[in-house]
KEKENU-960185 format. One line per field, with one value per atom (N, C-alpha, C, CB): residue in one letter; atom name; residue number from 1; x, y, z. Coordinates in steps of 0.02 Angstrom, whole numbers, plus 50000, padded with zeros to 5 digits. Glycine has a CB too. Layout:
N
res = (A, ...)
atom = (CA, ...)
n = (NUM, ...)
u = (X, ...)
v = (Y, ...)
w = (Z, ...)
//
This chain:
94
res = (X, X, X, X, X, X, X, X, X, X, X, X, X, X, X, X, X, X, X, X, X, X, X, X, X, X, X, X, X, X, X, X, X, X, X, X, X, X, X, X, X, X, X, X, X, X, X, X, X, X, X, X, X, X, X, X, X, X, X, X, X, X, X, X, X, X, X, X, X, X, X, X, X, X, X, X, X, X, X, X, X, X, X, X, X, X, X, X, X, X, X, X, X, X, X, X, X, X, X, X, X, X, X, X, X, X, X, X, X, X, X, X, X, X, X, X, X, X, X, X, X, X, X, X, X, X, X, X, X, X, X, X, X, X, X, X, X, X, X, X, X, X, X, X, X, X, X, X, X, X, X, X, X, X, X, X, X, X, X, X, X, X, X, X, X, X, X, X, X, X, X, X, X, X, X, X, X, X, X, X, X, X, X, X, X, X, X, X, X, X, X, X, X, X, X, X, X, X, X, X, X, X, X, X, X, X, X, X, X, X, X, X, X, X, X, X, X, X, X, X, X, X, X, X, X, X, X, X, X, X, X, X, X, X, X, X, X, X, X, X, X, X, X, X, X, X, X, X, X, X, X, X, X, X, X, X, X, X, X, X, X, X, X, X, X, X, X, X, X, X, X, X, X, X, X, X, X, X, X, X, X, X, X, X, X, X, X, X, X, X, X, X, X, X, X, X, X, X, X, X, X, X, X, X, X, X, X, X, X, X, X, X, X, X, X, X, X, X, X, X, X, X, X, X, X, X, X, X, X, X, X, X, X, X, X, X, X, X, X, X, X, X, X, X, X, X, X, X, X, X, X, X, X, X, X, X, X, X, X, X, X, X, X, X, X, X, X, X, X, X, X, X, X, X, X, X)
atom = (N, CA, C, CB, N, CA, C, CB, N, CA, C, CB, N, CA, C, CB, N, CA, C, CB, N, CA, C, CB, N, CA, C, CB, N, CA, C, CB, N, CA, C, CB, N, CA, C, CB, N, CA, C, CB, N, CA, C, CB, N, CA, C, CB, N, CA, C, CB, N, CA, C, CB, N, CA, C, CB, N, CA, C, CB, N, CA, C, CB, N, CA, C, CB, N, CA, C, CB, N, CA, C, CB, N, CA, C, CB, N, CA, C, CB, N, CA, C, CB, N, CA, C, CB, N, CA, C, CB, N, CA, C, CB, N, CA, C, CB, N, CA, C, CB, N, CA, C, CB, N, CA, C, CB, N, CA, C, CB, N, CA, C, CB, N, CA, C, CB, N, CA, C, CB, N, CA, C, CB, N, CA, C, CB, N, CA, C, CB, N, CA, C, CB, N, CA, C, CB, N, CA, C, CB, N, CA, C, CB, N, CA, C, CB, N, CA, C, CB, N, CA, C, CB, N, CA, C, CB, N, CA, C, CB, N, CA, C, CB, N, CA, C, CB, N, CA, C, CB, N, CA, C, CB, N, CA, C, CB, N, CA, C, CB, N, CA, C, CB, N, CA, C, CB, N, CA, C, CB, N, CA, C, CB, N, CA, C, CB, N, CA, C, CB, N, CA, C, CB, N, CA, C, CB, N, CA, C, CB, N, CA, C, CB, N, CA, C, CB, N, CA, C, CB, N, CA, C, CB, N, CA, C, CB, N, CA, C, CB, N, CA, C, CB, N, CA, C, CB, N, CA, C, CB, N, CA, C, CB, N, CA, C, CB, N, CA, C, CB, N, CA, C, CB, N, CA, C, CB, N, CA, C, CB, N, CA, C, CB, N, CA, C, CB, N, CA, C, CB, N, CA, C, CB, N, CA, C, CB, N, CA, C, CB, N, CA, C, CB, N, CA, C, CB, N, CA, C, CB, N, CA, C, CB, N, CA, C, CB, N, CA, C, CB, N, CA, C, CB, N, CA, C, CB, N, CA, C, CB, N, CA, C, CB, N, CA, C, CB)
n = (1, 1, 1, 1, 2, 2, 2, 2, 3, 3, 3, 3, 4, 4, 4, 4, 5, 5, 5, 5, 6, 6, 6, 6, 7, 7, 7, 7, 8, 8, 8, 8, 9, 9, 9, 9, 10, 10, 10, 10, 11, 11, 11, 11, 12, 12, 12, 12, 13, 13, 13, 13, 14, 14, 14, 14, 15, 15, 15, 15, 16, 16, 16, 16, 17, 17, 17, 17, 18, 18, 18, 18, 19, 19, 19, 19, 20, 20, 20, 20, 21, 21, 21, 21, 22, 22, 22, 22, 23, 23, 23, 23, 24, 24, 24, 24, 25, 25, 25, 25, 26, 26, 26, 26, 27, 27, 27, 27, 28, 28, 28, 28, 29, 29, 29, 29, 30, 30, 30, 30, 31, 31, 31, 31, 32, 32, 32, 32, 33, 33, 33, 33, 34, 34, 34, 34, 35, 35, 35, 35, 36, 36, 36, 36, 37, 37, 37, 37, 38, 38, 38, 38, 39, 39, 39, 39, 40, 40, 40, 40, 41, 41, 41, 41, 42, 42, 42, 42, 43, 43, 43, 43, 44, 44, 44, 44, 45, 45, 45, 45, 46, 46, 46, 46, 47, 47, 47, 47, 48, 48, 48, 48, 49, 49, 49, 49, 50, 50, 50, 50, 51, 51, 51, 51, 52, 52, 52, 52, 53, 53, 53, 53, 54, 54, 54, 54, 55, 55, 55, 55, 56, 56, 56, 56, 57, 57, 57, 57, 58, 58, 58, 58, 59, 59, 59, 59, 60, 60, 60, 60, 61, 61, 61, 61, 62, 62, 62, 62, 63, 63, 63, 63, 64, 64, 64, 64, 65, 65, 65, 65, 66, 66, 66, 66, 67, 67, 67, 67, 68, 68, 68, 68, 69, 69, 69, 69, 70, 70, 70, 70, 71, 71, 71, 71, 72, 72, 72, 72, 73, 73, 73, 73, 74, 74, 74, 74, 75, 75, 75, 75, 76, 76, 76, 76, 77, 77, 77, 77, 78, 78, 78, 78, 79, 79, 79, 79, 80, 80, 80, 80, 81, 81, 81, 81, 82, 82, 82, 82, 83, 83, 83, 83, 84, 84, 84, 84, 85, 85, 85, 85, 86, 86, 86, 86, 87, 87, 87, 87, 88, 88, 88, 88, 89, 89, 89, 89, 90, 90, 90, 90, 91, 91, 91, 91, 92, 92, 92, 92, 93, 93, 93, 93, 94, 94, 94, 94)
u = (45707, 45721, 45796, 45682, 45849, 45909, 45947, 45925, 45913, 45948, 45946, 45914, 45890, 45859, 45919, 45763, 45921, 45971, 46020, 45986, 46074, 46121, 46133, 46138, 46102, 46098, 46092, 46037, 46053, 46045, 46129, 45967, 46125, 46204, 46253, 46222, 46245, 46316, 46299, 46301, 46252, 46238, 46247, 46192, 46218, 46277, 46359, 46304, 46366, 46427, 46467, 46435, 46440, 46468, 46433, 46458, 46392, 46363, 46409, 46274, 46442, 46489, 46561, 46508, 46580, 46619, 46644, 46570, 46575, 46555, 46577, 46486, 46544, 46546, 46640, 46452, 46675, 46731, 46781, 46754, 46756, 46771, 46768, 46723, 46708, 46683, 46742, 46615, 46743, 46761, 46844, 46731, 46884, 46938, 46950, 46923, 46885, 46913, 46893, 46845, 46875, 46860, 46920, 46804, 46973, 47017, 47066, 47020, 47067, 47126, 47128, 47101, 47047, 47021, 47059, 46929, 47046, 47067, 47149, 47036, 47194, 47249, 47295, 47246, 47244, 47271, 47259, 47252, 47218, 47189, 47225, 47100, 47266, 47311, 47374, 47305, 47384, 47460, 47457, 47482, 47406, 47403, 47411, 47337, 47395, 47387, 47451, 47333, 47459, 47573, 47610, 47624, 47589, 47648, 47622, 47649, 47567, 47547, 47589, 47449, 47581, 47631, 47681, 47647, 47723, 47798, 47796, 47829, 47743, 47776, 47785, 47719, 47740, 47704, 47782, 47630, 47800, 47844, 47910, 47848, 47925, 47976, 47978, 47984, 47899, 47897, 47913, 47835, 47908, 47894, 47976, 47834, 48010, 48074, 48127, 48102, 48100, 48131, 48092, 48103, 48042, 48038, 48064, 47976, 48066, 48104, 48197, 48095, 48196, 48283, 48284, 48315, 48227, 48225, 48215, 48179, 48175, 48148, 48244, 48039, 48255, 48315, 48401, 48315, 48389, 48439, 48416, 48427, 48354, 48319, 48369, 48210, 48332, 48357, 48439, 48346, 48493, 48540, 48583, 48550, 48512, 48535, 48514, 48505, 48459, 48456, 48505, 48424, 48525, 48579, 48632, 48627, 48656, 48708, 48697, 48702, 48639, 48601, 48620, 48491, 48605, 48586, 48667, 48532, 48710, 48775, 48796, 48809, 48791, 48819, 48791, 48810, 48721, 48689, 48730, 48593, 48747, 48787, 48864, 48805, 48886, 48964, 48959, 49004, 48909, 48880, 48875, 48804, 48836, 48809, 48877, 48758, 48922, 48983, 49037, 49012, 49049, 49119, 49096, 49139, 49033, 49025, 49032, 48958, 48978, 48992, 49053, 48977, 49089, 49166, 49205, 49215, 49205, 49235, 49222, 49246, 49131, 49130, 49153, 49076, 49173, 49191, 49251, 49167, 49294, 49364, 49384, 49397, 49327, 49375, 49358, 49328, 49269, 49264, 49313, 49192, 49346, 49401, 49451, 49423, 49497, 49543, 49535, 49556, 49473, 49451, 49475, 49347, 49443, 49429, 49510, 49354, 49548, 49620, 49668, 49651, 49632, 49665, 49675, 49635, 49598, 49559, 49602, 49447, 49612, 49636, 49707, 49626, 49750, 49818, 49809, 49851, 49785, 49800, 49801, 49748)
v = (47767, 47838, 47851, 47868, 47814, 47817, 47806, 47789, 47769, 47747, 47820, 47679, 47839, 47917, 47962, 47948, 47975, 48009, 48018, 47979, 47957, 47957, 47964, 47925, 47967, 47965, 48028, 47924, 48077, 48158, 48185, 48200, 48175, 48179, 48163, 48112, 48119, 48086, 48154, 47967, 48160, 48197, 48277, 48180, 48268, 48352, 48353, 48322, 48305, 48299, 48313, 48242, 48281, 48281, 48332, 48218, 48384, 48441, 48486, 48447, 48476, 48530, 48536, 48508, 48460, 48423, 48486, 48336, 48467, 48508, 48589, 48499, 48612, 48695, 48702, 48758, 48643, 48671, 48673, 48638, 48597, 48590, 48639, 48553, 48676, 48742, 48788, 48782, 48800, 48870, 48859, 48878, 48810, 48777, 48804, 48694, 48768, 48761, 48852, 48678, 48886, 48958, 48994, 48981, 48979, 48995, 48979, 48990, 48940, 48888, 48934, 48799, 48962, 48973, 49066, 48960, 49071, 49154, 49152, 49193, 49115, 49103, 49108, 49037, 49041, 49050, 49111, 48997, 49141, 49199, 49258, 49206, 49264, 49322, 49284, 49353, 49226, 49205, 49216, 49107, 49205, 49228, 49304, 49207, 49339, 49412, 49436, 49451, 49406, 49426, 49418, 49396, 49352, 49334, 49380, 49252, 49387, 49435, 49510, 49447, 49528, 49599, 49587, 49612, 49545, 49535, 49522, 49466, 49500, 49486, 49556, 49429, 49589, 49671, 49686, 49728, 49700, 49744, 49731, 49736, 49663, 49645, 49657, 49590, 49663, 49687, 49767, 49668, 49801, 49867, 49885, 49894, 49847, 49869, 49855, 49838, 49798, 49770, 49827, 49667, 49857, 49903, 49984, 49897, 49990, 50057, 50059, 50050, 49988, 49971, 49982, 49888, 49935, 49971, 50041, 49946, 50061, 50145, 50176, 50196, 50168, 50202, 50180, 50157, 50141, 50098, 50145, 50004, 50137, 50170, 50267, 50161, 50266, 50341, 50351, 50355, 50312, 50317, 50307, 50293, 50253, 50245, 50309, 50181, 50333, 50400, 50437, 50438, 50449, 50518, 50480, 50532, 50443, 50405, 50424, 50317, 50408, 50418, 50500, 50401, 50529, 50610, 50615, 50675, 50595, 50604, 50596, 50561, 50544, 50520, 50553, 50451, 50571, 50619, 50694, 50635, 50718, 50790, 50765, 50773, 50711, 50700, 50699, 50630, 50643, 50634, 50716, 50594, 50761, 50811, 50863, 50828, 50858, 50897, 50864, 50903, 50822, 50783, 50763, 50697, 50728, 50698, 50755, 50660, 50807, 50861, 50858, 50938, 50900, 50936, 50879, 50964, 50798, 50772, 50725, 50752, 50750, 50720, 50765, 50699, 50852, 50911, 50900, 50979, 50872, 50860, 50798, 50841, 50752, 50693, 50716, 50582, 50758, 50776, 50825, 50814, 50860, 50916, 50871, 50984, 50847, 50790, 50754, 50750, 50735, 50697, 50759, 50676, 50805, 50840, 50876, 50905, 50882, 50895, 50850, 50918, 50793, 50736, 50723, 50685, 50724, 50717, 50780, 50724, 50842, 50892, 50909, 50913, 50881, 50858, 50829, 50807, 50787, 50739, 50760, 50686)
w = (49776, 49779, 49788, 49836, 49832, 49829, 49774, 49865, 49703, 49650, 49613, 49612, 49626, 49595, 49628, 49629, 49660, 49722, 49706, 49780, 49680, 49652, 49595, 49663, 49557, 49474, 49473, 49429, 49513, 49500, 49524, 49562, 49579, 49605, 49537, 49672, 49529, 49478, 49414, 49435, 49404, 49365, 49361, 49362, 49409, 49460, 49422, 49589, 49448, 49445, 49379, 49467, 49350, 49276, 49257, 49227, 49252, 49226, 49277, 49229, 49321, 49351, 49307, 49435, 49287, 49259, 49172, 49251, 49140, 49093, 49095, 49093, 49142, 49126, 49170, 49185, 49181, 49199, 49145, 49255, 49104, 49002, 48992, 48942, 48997, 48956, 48956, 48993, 49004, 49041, 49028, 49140, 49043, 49022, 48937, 49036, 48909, 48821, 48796, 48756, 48823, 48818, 48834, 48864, 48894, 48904, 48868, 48946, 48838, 48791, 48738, 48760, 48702, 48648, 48627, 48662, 48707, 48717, 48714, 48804, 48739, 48756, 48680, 48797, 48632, 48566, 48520, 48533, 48530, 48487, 48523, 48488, 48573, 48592, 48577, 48674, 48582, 48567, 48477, 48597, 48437, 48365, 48348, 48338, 48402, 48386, 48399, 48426, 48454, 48466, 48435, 48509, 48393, 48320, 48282, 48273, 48262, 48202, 48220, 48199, 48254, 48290, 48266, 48370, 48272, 48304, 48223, 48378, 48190, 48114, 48061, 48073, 48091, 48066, 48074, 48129, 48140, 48168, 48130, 48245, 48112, 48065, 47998, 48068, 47969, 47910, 47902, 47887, 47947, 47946, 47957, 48006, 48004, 47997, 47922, 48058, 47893, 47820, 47760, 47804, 47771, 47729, 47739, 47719, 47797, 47829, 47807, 47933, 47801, 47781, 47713, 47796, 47670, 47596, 47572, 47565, 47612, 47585, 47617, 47655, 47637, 47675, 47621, 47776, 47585, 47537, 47483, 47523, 47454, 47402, 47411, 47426, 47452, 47471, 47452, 47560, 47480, 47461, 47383, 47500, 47362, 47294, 47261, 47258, 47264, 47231, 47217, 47259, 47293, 47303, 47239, 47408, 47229, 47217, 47127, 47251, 47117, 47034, 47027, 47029, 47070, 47047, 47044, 47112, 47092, 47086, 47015, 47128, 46999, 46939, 46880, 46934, 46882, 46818, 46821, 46832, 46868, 46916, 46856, 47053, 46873, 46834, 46766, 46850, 46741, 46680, 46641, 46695, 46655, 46639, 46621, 46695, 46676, 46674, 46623, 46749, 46617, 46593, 46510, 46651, 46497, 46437, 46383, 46434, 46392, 46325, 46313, 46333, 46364, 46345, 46310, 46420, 46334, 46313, 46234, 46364, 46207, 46134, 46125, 46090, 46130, 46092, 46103, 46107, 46139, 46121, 46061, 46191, 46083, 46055, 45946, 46098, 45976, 45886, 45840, 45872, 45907, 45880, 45874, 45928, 45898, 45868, 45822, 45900, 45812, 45744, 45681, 45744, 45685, 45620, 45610, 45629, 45677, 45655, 45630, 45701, 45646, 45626, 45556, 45652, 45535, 45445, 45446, 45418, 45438, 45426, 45396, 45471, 45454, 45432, 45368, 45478, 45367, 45310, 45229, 45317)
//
């Protein structure tokens, strides 16, 4: 009966042994799945600032386009109607 005795004991033991594994590899389990979720953030949050920097570049290139269509629009006519009037006074002279 004492061999019995001890073998349940030992057995105790290691089934205490067990649910402390358990409870251990559950915590480990939780530990990595919030340390995954913090990088995932921290990766979001970097993406979100590298596209806030593009939309914000974008924006300035616009202004920059409309500028140039604004000069374009003003300067080109007047100046084929000059350079075609010099032409035809040119042929003209002649």
């Amino acid at each position: 009966m004492r061999v019995f005795d001890e073998s349940l004991e030992e057995a105790s033991s290691y089934l205490n042994r067990a649910k402390n594994l358990d409870a251990k590899a559950t915590d480990t389990a939780t530990l990595l799945s919030d340390l995954l979720l913090y990088e995932n953030t921290i990766s979001l949050k970097n993406d979100s600032d590298a596209m806030r920097k593009m939309s914000q570049q974008a924006t300035e290139d616009s202004r920059s386009i409309k500028v140039i269509t604004i000069i374009t629009t003003v300067f080109v006519p007047p100046t084929v109607t000059a350079v075609s009037a010099k032409k035809e006074s040119h042929w003209a002279s002649r």
